[in-house]
N, C-alpha and C positions, 0 to 999 in steps of 0.2 A: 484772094483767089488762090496763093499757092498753100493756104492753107486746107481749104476747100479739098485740091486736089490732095495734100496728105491725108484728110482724113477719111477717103473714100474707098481706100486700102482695109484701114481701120476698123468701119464700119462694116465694111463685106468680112473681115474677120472675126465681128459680133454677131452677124448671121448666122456664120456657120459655128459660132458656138451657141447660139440662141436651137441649133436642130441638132446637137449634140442633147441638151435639156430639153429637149423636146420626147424625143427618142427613150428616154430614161424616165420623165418624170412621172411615168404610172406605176416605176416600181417595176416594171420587167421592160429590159430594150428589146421591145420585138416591132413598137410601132413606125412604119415609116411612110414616104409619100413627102410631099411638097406642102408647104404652107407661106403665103405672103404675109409679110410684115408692111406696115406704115405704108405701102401704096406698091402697086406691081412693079416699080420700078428697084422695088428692095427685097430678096426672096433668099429661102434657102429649102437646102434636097436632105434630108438625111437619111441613108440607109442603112442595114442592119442584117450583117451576118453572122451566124451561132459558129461559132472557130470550136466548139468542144467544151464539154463539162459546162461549168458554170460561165464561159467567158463568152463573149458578143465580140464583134468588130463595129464601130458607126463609124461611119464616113459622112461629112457634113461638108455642103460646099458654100460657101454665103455667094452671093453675087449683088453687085449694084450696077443697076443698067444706067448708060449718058447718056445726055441730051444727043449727045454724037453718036451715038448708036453701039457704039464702043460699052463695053462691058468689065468690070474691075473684079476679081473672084479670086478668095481665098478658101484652100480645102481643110480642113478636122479629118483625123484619125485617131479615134481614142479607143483603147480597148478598156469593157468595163466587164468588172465581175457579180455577178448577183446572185447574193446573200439568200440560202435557202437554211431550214431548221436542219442540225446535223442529222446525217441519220445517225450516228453512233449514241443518240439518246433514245434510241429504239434498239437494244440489243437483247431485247429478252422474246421468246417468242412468246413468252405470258408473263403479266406483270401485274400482280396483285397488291393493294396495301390490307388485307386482310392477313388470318394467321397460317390459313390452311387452304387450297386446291382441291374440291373435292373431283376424283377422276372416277368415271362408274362406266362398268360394260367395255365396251369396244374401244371408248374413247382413249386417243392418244395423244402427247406433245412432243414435238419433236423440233429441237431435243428434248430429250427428257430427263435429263440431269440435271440437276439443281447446279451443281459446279461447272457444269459448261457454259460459259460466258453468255451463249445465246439459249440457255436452258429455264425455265419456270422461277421466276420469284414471288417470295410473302416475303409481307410485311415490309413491303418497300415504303420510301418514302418520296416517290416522286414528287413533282410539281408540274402542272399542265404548262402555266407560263416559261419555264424553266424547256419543255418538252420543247414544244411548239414555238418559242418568243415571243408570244403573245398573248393576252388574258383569252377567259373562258367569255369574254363577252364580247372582244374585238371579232374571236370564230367566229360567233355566232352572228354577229353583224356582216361578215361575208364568205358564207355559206352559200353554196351554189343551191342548194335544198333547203328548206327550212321545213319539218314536218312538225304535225305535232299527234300524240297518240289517236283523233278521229282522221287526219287525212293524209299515214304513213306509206307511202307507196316503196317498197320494198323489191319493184322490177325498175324504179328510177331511183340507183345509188351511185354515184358517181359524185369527183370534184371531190368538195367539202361537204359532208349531209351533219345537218345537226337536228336529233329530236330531242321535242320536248314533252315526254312521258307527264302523265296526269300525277297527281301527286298521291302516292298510297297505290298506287296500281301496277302493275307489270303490265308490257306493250306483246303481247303474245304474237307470233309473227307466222305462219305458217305458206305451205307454199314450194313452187319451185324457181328459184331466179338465180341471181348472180350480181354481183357489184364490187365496184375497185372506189380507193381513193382513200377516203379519210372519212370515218362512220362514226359519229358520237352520239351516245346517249344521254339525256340528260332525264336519268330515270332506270328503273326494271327494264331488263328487258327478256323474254326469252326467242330464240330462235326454235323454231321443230320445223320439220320438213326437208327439204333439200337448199341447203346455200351454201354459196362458193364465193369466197371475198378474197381480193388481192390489193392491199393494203394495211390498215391501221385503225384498232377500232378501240374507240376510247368510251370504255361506259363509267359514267356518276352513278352509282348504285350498283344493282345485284343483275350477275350476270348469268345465264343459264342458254349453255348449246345443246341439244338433243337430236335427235331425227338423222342426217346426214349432215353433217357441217364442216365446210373444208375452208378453212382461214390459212392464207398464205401472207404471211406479214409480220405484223406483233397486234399485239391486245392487250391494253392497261385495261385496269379494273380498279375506279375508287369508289371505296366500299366502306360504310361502318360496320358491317357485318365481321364474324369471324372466321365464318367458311365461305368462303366466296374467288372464284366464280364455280359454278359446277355443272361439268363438263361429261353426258352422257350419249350413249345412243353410238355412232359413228362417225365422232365426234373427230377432226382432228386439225389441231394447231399447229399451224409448219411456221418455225421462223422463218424469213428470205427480204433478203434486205436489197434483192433488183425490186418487190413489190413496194415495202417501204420508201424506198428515194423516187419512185415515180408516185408513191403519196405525196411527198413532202416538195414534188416541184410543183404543187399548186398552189405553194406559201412561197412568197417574195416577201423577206422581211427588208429588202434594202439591195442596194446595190453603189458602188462606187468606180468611177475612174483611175484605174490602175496605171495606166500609162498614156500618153499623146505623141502624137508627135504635126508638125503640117508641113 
C-alpha cells in the first residue's frame, strides 16, 4: 500500500512528461489540448506558448485522480528550441552554378555586386541537402503543392510548391499572380507576364524571368548549362532575408529541450 501511494506522484510526473512529448513530437511545438492515457482516471494538459524566435514554452501538468476523489498532479515546464534551415545559407540574392548571368534590358539584381556578400554568384557549388537539411526527395515528399508541367497552377504558390517539369521542355508560365514560400523546379522553367514572389526559388535546370518579375528573397539556379539563368524584360531580384526566414519557417528539421524545470 505505501508503495502504491509513492508511486502515484511518480506516475502523475510521467504524464506530464508523456504531453511535453506530445507537444513536440510533430516536429514543431505548436500542438496542444488534453489527451487520456490508460483510463480517465490518468490524463495530462500540455500547452504551448511561442516566448520569441525560435523558442516555445510547454507546460505539461500530469494528473492521477483517487478512488477518494482526491487528485495527485505534478506540473512540466520546458522550453524547447526548434531547429529551422539557416537563413545565412541564402545570402546571395541570385545564386547560380553556371559560368555566367545573363542580364538583358531593364532587368536588375540587387545587389548587384558580385562582391557584396548578398550580391549575384556563378559558378557556385552549393548543395540543396546542405541548403535546406534535407534531400531533394524528403521536399518533395512534403510539399504543401506538388505540380507537375499539365496541372501547374501558378495563383496557388504558397508553403512548399515543388514542380515537376516534363523532361526536354520548358514549363512556360504566363499570367498575373503572386506567391511566397519556397518554389522548386524540377525542370525549365520560364516566367513572362507579371509575378511577384517573396521567398526562395530553387530551379534544377534553366531558369528564365522576362515580362515583369519581382523576386524578393534568393534564387538558386542548378544548372548544367553555362549561361544561366537569364534575366530580361523588368526583371528584378531583390535579396531580403525577412522574405527568406518566413520561407524557411515551414522546414522543422528538429527541435530539442533546452531547459526544464517543475
Amino acid at each position: 500500500m505505501r508503495r502504491q501511494r509513492t508511486s502515484r506522484p511518480m506516475r502523475a510526473f510521467w504524464l506530464a512528461e508523456a504531453g511535453i512529448a506530445q507537444a513536440i513530437k510533430t516536429n514543431t511545438p505548436l500542438d496542444t489540448g488534453e489527451q487520456q492515457l490508460l483510463n480517465p482516471n490518468h490524463t495530462y494538459n500540455a500547452g504551448v506558448i511561442h516566448v520569441g524566435a525560435n523558442y516555445y514554452t510547454v507546460t505539461s501538468t500530469g494528473t492521477v485522480n483517487l478512488p477518494s476523489g482526491e487528485s495527485v498532479i505534478r506540473t512540466i515546464t520546458a522550453t524547447v528550441e526548434v531547429q529551422y534551415p539557416s537563413v545565412g545559407n541564402f545570402s546571395r540574392a541570385i545564386e547560380t552554378t553556371a559560368d555566367q548571368i545573363i542580364v538583358k534590358g531593364n532587368a536588375e539584381i540587387n545587389p548587384s555586386d558580385p562582391n557584396d556578400p548578398n550580391g549575384p554568384k556563378v559558378n557556385s557549388d552549393f548543395s540543396f541537402a546542405q541548403l535546406f537539411g534535407m534531400s531533394k526527395e524528403e521536399m518533395r515528399a512534403s510539399a504543401t503543392h506538388l505540380y507537375t508541367s499539365s496541372n501547374f497552377n501558378r495563383d496557388n504558390i504558397n508553403g512548399i510548391t515543388w514542380v515537376d517539369v516534363d523532361s526536354g521542355t520548358t514549363l512556360n508560365t504566363t499570367g498575373n499572380s503572386t506567391g511566397s514560400g519556397i518554389l522548386i523546379v524540377n525542370g525549365n522553367i520560364k516566367f513572362a507576364g507579371t509575378f511577384q514572389f517573396h521567398g526562395i526559388i530553387y530551379v534544377i535546370g534553366k531558369f528564365t524571368a522576362t515580362g515583369t518579375f519581382d523576386q524578393y528573397g534568393s534564387v538558386l539556379v542548378e544548372s548544367t548549362a553555362e549561361l544561366d539563368p537569364e534575366l530580361t524584360g523588368t526583371t528584378r531580384i531583390n535579396y531580403d532575408g525577412t522574405s527568406i526566414s518566413n520561407a524557411l519557417s515551414g522546414i522543422t528539421l528538429g527541435n530539442s529541450i533546452v531547459s526544464w524545470v517543475e
